[in-house]
C-alpha positions as CSV (number, residue, x, y, z in Angstrom):
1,X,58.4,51.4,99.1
2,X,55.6,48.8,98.7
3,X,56.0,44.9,98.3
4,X,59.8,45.6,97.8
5,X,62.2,43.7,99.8
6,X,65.5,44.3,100.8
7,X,67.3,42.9,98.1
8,X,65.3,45.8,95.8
9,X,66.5,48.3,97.6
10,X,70.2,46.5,97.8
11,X,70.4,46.6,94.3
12,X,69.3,50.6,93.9
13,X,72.1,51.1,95.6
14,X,75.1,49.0,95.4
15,X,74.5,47.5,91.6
16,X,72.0,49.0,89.9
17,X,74.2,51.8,86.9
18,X,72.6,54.8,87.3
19,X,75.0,57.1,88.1
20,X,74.7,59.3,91.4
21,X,77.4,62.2,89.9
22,X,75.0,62.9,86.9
23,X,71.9,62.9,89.4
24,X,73.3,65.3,91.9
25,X,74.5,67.9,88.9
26,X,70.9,67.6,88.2
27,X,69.7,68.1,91.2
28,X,72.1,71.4,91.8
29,X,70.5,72.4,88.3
30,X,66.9,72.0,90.1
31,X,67.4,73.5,93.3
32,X,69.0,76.8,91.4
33,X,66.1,77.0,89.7
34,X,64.2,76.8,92.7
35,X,65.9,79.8,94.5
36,X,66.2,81.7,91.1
37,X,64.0,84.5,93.0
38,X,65.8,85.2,96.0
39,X,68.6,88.2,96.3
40,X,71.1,86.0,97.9
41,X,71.9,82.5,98.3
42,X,74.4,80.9,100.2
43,X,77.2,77.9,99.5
44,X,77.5,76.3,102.8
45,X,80.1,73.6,103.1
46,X,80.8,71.6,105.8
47,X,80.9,67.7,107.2
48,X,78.9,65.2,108.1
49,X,79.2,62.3,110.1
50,X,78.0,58.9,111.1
51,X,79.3,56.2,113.7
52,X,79.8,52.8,112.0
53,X,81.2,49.6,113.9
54,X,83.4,47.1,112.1
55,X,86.2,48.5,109.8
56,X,84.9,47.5,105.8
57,X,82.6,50.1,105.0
58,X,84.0,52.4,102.5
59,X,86.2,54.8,103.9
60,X,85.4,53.8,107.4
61,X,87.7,54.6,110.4
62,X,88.1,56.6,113.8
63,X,88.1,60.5,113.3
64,X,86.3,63.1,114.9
65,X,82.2,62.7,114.3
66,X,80.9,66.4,115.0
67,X,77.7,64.2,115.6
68,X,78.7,63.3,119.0
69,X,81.9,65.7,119.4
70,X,84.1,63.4,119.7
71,X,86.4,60.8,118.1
72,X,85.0,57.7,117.3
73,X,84.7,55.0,114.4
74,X,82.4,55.9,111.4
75,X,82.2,58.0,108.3
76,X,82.8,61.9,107.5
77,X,81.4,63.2,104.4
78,X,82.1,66.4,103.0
79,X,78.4,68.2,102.0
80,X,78.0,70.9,100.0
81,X,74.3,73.1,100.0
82,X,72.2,76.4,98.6
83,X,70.4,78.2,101.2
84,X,68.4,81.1,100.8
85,X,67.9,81.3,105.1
86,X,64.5,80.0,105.7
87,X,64.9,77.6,102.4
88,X,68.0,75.1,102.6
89,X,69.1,71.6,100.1
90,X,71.9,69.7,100.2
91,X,73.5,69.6,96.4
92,X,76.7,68.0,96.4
93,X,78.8,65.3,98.6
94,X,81.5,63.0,98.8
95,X,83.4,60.5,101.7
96,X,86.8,61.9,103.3
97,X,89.0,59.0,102.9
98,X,91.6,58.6,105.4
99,X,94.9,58.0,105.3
100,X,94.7,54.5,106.8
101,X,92.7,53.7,103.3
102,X,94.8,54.7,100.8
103,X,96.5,51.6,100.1
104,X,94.4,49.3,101.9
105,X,93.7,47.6,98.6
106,X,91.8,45.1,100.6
107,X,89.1,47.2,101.7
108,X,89.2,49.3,98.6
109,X,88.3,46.1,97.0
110,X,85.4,45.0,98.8
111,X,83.9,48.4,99.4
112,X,84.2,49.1,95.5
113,X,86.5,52.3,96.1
114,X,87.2,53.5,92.5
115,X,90.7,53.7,91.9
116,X,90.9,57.4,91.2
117,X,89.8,58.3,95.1
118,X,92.5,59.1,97.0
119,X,93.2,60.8,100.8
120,X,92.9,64.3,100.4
121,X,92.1,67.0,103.3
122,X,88.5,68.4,103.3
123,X,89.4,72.0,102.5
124,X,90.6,70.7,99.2
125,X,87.5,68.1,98.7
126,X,85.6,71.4,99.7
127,X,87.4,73.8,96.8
128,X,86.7,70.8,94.4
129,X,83.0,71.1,94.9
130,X,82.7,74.8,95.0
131,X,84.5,75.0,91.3
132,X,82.2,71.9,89.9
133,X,79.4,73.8,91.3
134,X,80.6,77.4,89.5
135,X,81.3,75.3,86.9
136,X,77.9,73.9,86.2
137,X,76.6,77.8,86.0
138,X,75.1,77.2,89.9
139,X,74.4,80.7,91.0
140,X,75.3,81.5,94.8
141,X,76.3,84.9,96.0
142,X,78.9,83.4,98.9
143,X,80.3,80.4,100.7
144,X,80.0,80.0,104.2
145,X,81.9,77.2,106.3
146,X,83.1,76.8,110.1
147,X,86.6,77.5,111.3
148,X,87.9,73.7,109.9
149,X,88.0,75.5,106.7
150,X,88.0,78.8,107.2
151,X,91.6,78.3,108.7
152,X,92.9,76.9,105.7
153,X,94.6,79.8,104.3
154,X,95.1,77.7,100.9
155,X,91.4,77.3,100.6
156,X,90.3,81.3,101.0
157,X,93.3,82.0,99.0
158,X,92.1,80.1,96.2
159,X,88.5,81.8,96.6
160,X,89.8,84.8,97.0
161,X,92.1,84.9,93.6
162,X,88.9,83.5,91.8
163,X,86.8,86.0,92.8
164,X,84.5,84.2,95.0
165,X,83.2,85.8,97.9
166,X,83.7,83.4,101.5
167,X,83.0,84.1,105.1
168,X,84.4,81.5,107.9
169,X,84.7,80.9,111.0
170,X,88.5,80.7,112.3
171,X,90.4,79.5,115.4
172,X,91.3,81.9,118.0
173,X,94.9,81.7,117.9
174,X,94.8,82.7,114.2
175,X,97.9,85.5,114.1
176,X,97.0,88.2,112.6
177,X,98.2,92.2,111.7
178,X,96.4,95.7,111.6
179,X,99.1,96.5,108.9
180,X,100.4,95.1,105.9
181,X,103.2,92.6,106.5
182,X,106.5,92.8,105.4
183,X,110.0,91.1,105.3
184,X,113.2,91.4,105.5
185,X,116.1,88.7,106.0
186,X,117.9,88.9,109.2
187,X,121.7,89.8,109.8
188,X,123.4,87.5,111.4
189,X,125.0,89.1,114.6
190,X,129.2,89.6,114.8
191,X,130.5,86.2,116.4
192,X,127.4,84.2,116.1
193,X,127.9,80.9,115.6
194,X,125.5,78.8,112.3
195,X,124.9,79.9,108.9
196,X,123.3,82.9,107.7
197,X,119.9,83.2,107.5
198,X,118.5,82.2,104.3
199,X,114.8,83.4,104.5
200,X,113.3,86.3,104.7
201,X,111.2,86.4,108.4
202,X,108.2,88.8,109.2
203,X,109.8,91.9,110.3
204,X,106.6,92.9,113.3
205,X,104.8,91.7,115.5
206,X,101.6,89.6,115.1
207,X,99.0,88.7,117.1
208,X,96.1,86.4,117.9
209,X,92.8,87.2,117.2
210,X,91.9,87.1,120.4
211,X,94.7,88.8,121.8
212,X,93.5,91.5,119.2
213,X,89.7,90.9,120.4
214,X,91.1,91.8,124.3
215,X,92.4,94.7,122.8
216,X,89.0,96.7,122.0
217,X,86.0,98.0,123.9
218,X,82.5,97.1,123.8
219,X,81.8,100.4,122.0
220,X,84.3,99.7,118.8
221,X,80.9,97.2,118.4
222,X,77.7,97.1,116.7
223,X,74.5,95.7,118.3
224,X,72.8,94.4,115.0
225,X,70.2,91.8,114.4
226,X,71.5,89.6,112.1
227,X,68.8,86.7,111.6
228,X,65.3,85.8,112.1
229,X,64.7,82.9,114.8
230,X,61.2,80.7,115.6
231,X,60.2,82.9,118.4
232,X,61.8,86.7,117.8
233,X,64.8,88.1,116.2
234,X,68.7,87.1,117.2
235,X,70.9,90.1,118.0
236,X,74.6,90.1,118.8
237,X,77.8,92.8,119.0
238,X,79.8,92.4,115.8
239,X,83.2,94.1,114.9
240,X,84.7,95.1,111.5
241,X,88.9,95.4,110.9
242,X,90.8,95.2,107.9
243,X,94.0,92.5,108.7
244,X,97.0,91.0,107.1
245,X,97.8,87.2,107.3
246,X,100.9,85.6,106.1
247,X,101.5,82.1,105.0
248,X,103.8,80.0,103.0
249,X,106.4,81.7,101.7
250,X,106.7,85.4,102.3
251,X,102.8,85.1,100.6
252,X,100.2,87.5,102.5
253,X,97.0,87.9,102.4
254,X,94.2,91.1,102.9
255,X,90.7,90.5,104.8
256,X,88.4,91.9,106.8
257,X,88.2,90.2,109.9
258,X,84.7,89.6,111.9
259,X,84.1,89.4,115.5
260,X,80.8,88.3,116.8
261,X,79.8,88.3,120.7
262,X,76.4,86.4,121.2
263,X,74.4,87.1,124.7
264,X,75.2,84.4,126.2
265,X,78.9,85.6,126.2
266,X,79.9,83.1,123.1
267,X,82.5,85.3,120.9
268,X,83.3,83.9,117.3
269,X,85.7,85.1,114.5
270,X,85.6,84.7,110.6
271,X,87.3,86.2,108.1
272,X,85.7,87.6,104.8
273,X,87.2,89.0,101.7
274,X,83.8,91.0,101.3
275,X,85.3,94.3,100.7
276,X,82.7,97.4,100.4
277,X,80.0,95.5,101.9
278,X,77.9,97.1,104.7
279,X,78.8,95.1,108.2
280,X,74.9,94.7,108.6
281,X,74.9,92.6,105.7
282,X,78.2,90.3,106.5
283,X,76.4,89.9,109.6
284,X,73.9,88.4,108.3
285,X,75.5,85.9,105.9
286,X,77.7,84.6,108.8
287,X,74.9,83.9,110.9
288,X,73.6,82.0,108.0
289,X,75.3,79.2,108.2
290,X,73.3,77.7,111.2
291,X,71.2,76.4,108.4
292,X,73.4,73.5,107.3
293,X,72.8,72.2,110.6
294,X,69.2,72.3,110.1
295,X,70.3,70.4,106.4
296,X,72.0,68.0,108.7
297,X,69.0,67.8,111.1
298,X,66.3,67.3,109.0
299,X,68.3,64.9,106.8
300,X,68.4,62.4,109.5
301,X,65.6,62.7,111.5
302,X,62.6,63.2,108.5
303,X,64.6,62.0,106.2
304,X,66.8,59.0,106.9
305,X,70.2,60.4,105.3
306,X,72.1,57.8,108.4
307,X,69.8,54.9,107.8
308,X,72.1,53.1,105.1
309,X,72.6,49.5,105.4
310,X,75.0,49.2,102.6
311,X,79.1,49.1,102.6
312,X,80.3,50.3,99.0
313,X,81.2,53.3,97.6
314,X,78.4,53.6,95.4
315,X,75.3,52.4,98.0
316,X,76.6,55.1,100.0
317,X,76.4,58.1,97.5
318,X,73.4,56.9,95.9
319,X,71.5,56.3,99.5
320,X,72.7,59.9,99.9
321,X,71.7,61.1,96.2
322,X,67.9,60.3,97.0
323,X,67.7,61.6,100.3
324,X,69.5,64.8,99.0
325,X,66.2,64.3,95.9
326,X,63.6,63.8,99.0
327,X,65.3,66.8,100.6
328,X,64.4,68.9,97.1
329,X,61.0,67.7,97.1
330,X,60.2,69.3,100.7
331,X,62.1,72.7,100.0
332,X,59.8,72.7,96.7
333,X,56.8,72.0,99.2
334,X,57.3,74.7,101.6
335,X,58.5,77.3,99.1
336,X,55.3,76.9,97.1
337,X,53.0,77.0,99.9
338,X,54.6,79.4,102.2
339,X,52.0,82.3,101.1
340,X,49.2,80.0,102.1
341,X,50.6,78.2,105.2
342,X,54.1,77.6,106.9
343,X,54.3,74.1,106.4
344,X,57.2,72.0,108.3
345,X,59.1,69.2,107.4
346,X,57.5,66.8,110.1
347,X,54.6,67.7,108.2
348,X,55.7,66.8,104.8
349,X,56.5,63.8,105.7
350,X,53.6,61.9,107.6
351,X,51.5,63.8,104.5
352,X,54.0,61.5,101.9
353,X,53.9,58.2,104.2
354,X,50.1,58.5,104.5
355,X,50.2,57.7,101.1
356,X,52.6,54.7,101.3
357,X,52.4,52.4,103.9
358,X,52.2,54.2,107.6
359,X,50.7,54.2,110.8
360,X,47.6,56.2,109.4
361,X,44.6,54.8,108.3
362,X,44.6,57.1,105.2
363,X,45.1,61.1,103.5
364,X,42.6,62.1,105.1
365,X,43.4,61.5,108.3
366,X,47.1,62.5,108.0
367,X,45.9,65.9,106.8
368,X,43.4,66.7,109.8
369,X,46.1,65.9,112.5
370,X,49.0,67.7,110.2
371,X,46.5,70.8,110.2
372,X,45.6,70.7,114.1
373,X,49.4,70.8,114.7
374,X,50.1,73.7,112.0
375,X,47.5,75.6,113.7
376,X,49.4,74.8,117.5
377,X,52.6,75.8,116.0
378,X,51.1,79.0,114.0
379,X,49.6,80.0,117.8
380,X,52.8,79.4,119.4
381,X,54.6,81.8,117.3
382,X,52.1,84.6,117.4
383,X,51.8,84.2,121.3
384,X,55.8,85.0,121.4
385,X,55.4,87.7,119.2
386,X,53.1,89.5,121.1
387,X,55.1,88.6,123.9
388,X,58.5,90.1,122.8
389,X,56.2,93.7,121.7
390,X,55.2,93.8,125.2
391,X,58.8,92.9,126.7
C-alpha cells in the first residue's frame, strides 16, 4: 500500500461509503463471466471462522471455529463461492450473529450493527445467498455444502421446490426409509388411560443411515474416480438409493441418498435431489467441495482474509470484499495462463508484492525465483505421474 498509514486503511474500512453489498454483486457478476466456459460450476456454501479475544467486535462470541475444531471465542461467517474444480472465488458473505447479540444494544452500538441484522441460523443465511445469487442471473449448475446444512431438511426442501439442484453431506444418524412414508393416527387401546392421539405418527420403521450403510455389501458399490489430486487421481466406493425422509408435519421428502467410502476407511453420506443423473457424475460434484477449503486456505495464508484489525460491521465486510476482489484477480491469472504455465497462488503473490514494497530487490528478480520454483513443482508432478504408470 505505499506511504499509507494506518489511519488510511482504517478509514477504507470502517468510514469510508462505498458500499461492500453493491461490490460483491459485482464481483459475482465478474467471476460468472470468468467461468462462462466451463460445463459446470459449483455453489459451495459453508463457514468460516476466526478466533478474536475481547467481546466488542461485531458479532463476536464463543461458538464452534472449524478453524481449530473446537469452541472458542471469535467470528463465524457464512461464505458463499463458484468453483469450476481446479478454479475457485469466494462471491458472497455475511457474519452469523448469535443469540447473545441480538439485543445487546450496547455492542450493536459500538460495532455499528445495522438495525435490520438479526440472529438467524446459517442454513437460512445460506438459502438467503443462494436466491440473491439466482437472483442476480449468477449461473451455477449445483450447490454443494457439508452435513451442517445438508441436515437441515428446511434448507434442501426449499431447494428442492425451487428447482435447484444440492448435494450435502449429512449426519449419520439421519433416519431414513427405502419406501415412501406414510401415516396413519393411532387407536388408542381399550382401558388406556390419556387422551386420544391427535396426530398422525409414521406408520414403519425407519432407520439410520448408517444402520442402512451396515446393511449392504461392498459389491452393491462402485469404485469410481471422482476427482483429480496434485499427484494422481482420488478413487473411492460410492453407493446410489432412492430414500424417504419425513419432517414437520406429516411433510416427506424424496432423494437419492450417497454413500462414499474413501481408502483410508472414512465413509460419508449426502443426499441429492439429482434425479437421472449418472452416479459417476454425482460423484464428482460431491467430491468437489474440498475446494472451498482451498477458498478458505488460500484466503488466509496468500491472501490475508483473517488479518483485520477493525471491530465494526462494515470494516469487517469490506476487509472481506477486497480480499474476496484480490481472490478474483488470481483465479483471472491462473485461468488465463493455464495453457502456457500452471501458475500457483504463492506465485501470484510474491509476482504482485515485487511490485509494491517487499522483500525483493525488484520484478525481475521475483520472476526468476517464481520460475525456478514452477519448474520444481512442474518436475514434481511429472515424476509422480510416471510413478503411478509404473505402480
Amino acid at each position: 500500500m505505499g506511504e499509507l498509514d494506518h489511519q488510511s486503511l482504517n478509514h477504507l474500512l470502517s468510514d469510508s461509503p462505498w458500499n461492500y453489498k453493491e461490490l460483491l454483486r459485482e464481483l459475482a457478476v465478474r467471476v460468472d463471466g470468468l467461468f462462462s466456459d466451463h460445463e459446470d460450476v459449483a455453489l459451495l456454501i459453508d463457514e468460516v471462522g476466526f478466533r478474536k479475544k475481547g467481546k466488542y467486535s461485531a458479532c463476536v462470541g464463543r461458538q464452534y471455529l472449524g478453524c481449530i475444531g473446537k469452541h472458542d471465542n471469535g467470528q463465524v461467517a457464512v461464505v458463499a463461492g463458484l468453483s469450476t474444480g481446479k478454479h475457485y472465488c469466494p462471491v458472497d458473505l455475511s457474519l452469523f450473529m448469535p443469540e447473545s447479540w441480538q439485543d445487546d444494544q450496547i455492542r450493536r452500538l459500538k460495532a455499528k450493527v445495522p438495525d435490520h441484522i438479526t440472529h438467524q441460523s446459517k442454513p437460512k443465511m445460506a438459502l438467503e445467498m443462494i436466491r440473491d445469487l439466482k437472483a442476480n442471473n449468477i449461473k451455477f449448475n449445483y450447490v454443494g455444502f457439508d452435513a451442517l446444512y445438508g441436515s437441515s431438511f428446511s434448507l434442501i426442501e426449499n431447494l428442492d421446490n425451487e428447482g435447484i439442484a444440492f448435494i450435502g453431506d449429512i449426519k449419520e444418524n439421519i433416519q431414513i426409509s427405502t419406501r415412501p412414508i406414510t401415516f396413519t393416527l393411532p387407536i388408542k387401546k381399550p382401558g388406556a388411560k390419556g387422551k386420544k392421539f391427535k396426530y398422525k405418527q409414521v406408520d414403519q420403521p425407519l432407520m439410520s443411515v448408517k444402520e442402512y450403510m451396515e446393511s449392504i455389501e461392498i459389491d452393491d458399490f462402485e469404485h469410481l474416480s471422482f476427482r483429480n489430486g496434485t499427484k494422481q487421481e482420488i478413487r473411492a466406493y460410492f453407493h446410489q438409493k432412492e430414500v424417504w425422509i419425513t419432517f414437520g408435519t406429516e411433510k416427506t421428502l424424496r432423494l437419492q441418498l450417497i454413500i462414499r467410502k474413501d481408502i483410508d476407511g472414512t465413509i460419508k453420506y449426502s443426499f441429492t435431489n439429482m434425479d437421472g443423473v449418472p452416479l459417476i457424475k454425482i460423484a464428482k460434484r460431491q467430491g468437489q467441495r474440498v475446494f472451498v477449503e482451498k477458498i478458505f486456505e488460500e484466503g488466509k495464508n496468500q491472501i490475508g482474509m483473517g488479518d483485520y484489525q477493525v471491530r465494526s460491521w462494515n470494516g469487517f465486510h469490506k476487509h472481506m470484499t477486497l480480499c474476496f476482489m484480490a481472490f478474483y484477480y488470481m483465479a483471472s491469472q491462473k485461468i488465463e495462463y493455464e495453457q502456457e504455465l500452471i501458475i500457483t497462488s504463492p506465485v501470484i503473490r510474491k509476482l504482485v508484492a515485487s511490485t509494491i514494497i517487499s522483500r525483493w530487490e525488484n520484478t525481475d528478480a521475483a520472476i526468476e525465483i517464481c520460475l525456478k520454483s514452477l519448474e520444481l513443482y512442474q518436475n514434481q508432478i511429472q515424476r509422480n505421474l510416471r510413478i503411478e504408470r509404473v505402480t
